[in-house]
Structure formats: structure tokens, C-alpha cells
GUDO-469648 format. One record per residue (C-alpha): residue number from 1; residue in one letter; x, y, z. Coordinates in steps of 0.1 Angstrom, whole numbers. Last residue first. Layout:
BEGIN
{NUM,a,{X,Y,Z}};
...
This chain:
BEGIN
{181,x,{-863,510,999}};
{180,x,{-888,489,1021}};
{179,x,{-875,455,1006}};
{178,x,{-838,461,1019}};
{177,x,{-851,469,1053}};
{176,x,{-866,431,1056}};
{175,x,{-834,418,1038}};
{174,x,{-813,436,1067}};
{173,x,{-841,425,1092}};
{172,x,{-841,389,1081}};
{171,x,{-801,384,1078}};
{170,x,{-797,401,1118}};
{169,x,{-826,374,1128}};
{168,x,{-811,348,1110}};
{167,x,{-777,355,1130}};
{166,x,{-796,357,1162}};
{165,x,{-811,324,1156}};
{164,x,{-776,305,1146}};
{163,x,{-760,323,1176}};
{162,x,{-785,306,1195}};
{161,x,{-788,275,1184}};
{160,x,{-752,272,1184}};
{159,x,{-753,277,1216}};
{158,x,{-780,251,1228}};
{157,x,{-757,223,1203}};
{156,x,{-778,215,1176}};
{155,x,{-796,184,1166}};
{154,x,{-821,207,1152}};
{153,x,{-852,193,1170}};
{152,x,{-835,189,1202}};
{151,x,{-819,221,1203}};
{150,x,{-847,239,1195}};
{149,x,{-866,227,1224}};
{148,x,{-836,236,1242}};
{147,x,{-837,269,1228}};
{146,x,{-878,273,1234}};
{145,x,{-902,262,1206}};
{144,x,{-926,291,1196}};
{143,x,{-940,272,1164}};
{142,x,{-935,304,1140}};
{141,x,{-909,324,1154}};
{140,x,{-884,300,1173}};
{139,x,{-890,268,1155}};
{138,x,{-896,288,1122}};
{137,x,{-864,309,1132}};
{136,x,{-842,278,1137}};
{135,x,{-856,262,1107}};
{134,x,{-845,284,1082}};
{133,x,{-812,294,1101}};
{132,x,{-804,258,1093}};
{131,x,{-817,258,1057}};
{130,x,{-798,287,1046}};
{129,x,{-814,321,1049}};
{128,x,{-822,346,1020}};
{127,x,{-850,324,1008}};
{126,x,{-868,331,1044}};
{125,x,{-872,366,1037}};
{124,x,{-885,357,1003}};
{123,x,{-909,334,1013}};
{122,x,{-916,364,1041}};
{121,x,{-923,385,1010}};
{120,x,{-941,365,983}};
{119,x,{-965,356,1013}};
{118,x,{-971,393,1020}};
{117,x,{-976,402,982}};
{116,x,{-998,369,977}};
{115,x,{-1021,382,1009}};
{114,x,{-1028,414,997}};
{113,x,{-1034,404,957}};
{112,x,{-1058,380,970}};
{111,x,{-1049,342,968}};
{110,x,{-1044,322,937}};
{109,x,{-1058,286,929}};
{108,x,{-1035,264,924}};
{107,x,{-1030,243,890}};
{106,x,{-1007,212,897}};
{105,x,{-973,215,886}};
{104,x,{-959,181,875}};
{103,x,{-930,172,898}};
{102,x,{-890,170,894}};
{101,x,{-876,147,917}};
{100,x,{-864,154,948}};
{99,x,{-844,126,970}};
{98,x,{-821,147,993}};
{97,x,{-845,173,1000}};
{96,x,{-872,146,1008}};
{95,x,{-847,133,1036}};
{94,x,{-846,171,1051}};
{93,x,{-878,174,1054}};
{92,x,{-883,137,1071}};
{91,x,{-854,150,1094}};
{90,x,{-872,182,1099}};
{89,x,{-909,167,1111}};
{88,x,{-893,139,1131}};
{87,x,{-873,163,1151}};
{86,x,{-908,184,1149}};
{85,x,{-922,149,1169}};
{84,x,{-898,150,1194}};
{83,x,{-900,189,1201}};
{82,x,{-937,182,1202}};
{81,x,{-937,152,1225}};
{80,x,{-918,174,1246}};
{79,x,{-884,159,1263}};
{78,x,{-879,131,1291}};
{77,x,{-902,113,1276}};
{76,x,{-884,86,1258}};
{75,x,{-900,87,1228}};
{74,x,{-885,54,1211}};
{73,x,{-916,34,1217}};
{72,x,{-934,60,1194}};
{71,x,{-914,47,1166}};
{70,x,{-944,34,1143}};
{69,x,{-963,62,1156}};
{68,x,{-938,86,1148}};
{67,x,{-928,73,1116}};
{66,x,{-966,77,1104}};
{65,x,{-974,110,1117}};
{64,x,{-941,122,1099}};
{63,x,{-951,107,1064}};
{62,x,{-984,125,1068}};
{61,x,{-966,157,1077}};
{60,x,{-946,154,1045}};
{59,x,{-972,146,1024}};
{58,x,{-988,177,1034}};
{57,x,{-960,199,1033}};
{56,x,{-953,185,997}};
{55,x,{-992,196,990}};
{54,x,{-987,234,1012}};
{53,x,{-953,247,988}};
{52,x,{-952,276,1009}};
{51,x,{-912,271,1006}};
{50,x,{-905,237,1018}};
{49,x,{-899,249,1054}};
{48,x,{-926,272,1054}};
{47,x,{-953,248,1048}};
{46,x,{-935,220,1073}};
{45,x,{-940,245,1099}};
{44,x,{-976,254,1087}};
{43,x,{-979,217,1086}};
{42,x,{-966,209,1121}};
{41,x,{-984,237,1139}};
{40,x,{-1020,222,1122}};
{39,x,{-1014,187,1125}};
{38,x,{-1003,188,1164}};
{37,x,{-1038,186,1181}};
{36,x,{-1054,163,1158}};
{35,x,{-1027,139,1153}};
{34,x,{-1023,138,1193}};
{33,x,{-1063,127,1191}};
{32,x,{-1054,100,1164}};
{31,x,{-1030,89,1183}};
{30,x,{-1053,83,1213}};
{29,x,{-1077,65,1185}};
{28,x,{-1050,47,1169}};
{27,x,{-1045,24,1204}};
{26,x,{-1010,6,1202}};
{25,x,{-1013,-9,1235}};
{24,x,{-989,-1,1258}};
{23,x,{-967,26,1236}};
{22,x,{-1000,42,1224}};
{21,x,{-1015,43,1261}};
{20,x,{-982,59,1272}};
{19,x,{-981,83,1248}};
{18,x,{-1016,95,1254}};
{17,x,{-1010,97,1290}};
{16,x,{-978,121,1283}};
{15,x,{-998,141,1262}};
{14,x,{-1022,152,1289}};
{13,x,{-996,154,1319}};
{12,x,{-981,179,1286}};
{11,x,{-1013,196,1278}};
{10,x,{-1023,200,1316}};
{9,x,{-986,215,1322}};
{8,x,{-995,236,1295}};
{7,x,{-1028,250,1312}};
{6,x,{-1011,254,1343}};
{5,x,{-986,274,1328}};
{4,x,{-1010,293,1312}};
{3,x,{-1015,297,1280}};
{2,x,{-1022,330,1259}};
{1,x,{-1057,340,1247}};
């Protein structure tokens, strides 16, 4: 079932009372219930970012939870608490990238044949963008952030968010067609 507006403008009035109650008093619980609603779009995010590898996109997250809350006087507002906290989300990402070490390769549990075949493919569709593209198209795609949204997360100027998307979009269908032949 889609949301209405009226049902995000009750998330967001919603939100914005939970952040306010954290910045005035530091109460865990009310973060705890913003943890709760935003774990599950920020690890599939975080997921695909870091190439389905679902452990470092749980450490990740965890590591974003924490520097949001410890920063959570810094949200100014004006923006989503989502947008704000995927800013979080990517920079984090982006901070692990720059300090990889190699890591013992924990035994994983396959999924069906079906389900490996379509992962293998979109990990593959996303291998053929750069990291930039990468995240637009998540953003846009998978978490359904708007351009300005985007924007914000990326620290991208609104255009370049756009050409950025529609050139990810042009690389994914020309790999996508490339995989039928």
C-alpha cells in the first residue's frame, strides 16, 4: 500500500518530535524507535553499496546509528531525518572504503539457484557503475529519495544529481541488454 501524503507528513511531524526529545534529553528509547523504523532501508542501502556483502553493511549501519545519535544536535531540521541520516550512511561507507583491510571469509550459507542468479545480476549491474552513479540510483531506485533528497546525501549539486542518475540509468540498461544476448 502506498503512502499518503498525509501519512508522510505524520511520519515526518512524528520524526521531528523524536528528534527533538533526543536533542533535549538524550532519551535512547525515542532513538531506539527511529532505529527501528530506519534499520531496514538503511541496511539494504548499505547492502548494495558494499556489494551484497550483508555483515560489513551491518557494521556499517551500526556505526551510522551511533554517529547519528552522538551528532543528532547537528540535524538541523530543515531537511529529512532520512536524507540526513543516509548522508551519515554514505560517508561512513565511504570512510570504510578508504581503510579496508583484507578479512577472513566467513562461511555463508547459499541462497536458491533463482535468487543467487538475480542477485549475481543486479550486483553486476551495479559493478558496471562508479561509486557515485552507485549511490545515486540506490537513493533514487532502492530507498526512493527525491533529487533534493539526493542532493543532500551525495553532497551533490541538484543537477548533477541528475545527469549523474540518467547517466546510470543509460549504463544499467545497456549492461541490462547486454546480459539478455
Amino acid at each position: 500500500m502506498k503512502k499518503t501524503d498525509n501519512d508522510s507528513r505524520h511520519d515526518t511531524l512524528g520524526e521531528l518530535w523524536l528528534v527533538r526529545r533526543i536533542k533535549r534529553t538524550g532519551d535512547r528509547e525515542a532513538f531506539g524507535r527511529l532505529v527501528e523504523h530506519y534499520q531496514s532501508p538503511l541496511r539494504r542501502y548499505l547492502t548494495h553499496l558494499t556489494g551484497g556483502d550483508r555483515f560489513r553493511a551491518d557494521d556499517l549501519a551500526q556505526e551510522a546509528f551511533i554517529k547519528a545519535f552522538t551528532s543528532i544536535r547537528q540535524f538541523s531540521g530543515l531537511g529529512s531525518f532520512r536524507a540526513w541520516l543516509f548522508r551519515i550512511a554514505y560517508r561512513t561507507f565511504l570512510d570504510s572504503r578508504r581503510s579496508i583491510h583484507p578479512t577472513v571469509e566467513i562461511e555463508k550459507t547459499d541462497p536458491p539457484d533463482e535468487i543467487r542468479t538475480e542477485i549475481a545480476i543486479l550486483q553486476s549491474a551495479l559493478a558496471c557503475l562508479d561509486d557515485t552513479e552507485r549511490n545515486v540510483i540506490l537513493l533514487s531506485a532502492v530507498e526512493q529519495l527525491s533529487h533534493s533528497q539526493i542532493a543532500h546525501v551525495a553532497s551533490l549539486p541538484l543537477g548533477t544529481v541528475k545527469s549523474t542518475l540518467a547517466r546510470a540509468k543509460t549504463k544499467l540498461r545497456a549492461h541490462l541488454k547486454n546480459e539478455e544476448l
